[in-house]
C-alpha angles and dihedrals in degrees: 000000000000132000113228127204106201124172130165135175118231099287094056084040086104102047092042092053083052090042101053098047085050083063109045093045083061089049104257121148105235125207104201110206098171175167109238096194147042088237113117113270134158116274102215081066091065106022105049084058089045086051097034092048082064097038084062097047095241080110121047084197150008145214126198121183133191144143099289100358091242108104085043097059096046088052096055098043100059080062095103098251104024124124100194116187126193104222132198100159162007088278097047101045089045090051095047089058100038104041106027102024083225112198098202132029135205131214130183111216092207093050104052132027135267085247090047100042089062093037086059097046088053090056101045089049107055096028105103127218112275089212108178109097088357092064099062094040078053095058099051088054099078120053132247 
């Protein structure tokens, strides 16, 4: 079974709490980076372990939550080796594993539901990469 990073500020705190237990109850391991709490605290603190965790390989993926998932993302992505997506949907989460075999994805917990945002990171945890074309469209993305 995976091992799943996950780290929030305080407006992804909810969803992450939910989150967590989701993916416990399926038999994940969960790394909690933070935060403990739903007071306001800077992203970056909790999100760059959560991606560098997987970046490591102490972590096979990771979840970052937010607000809006933006700042998250952004975050995670500049980890060398990490592949953050910022997901909304079925489509989306399915996408961001098939086409583009992302390491690390990123919610917002004021832009999908409660229902959708588990339904996502179910998605993007057991869809495997497409490879094929996308593979090769996946290794020019990080520099030499």
């Amino acid at each position: 079974m995976l091992t799943i990073a996950i780290g929030s500020d305080h407006a992804g705190f909810n969803y992450k709490q939910a989150i967590i237990e989701h993916l416990k109850g399926r038999g994940y391991t969960v790394q909690d980076f933070g935060t403990g709490s739903s007071e306001s605290c800077d992203y970056p603190q909790f999100v760059r372990p959560a991606a560098e965790a997987v970046a490591r390989g102490e972590a096979d993926r990771g979840i970052v939550l937010g607000g809006s998932g933006n700042g998250e993302a952004m975050v995670a992505n500049k980890v060398r080796g990490i592949r953050c997506a910022l997901c909304f949907s079925d489509d989306t989460a399915k996408w961001s594993r098939g086409h583009n075999d992302a390491n690390c994805l990123a919610m917002g917990e004021r832009t999908v539901s409660l229902e959708t945002a588990l339904r996502i990171v179910d998605l993007f945890l057991t869809t495997d990469f497409d490879g094929g074309r996308h593979k090769r469209r996946v290794d020019q993305i990080e520099p030499e």
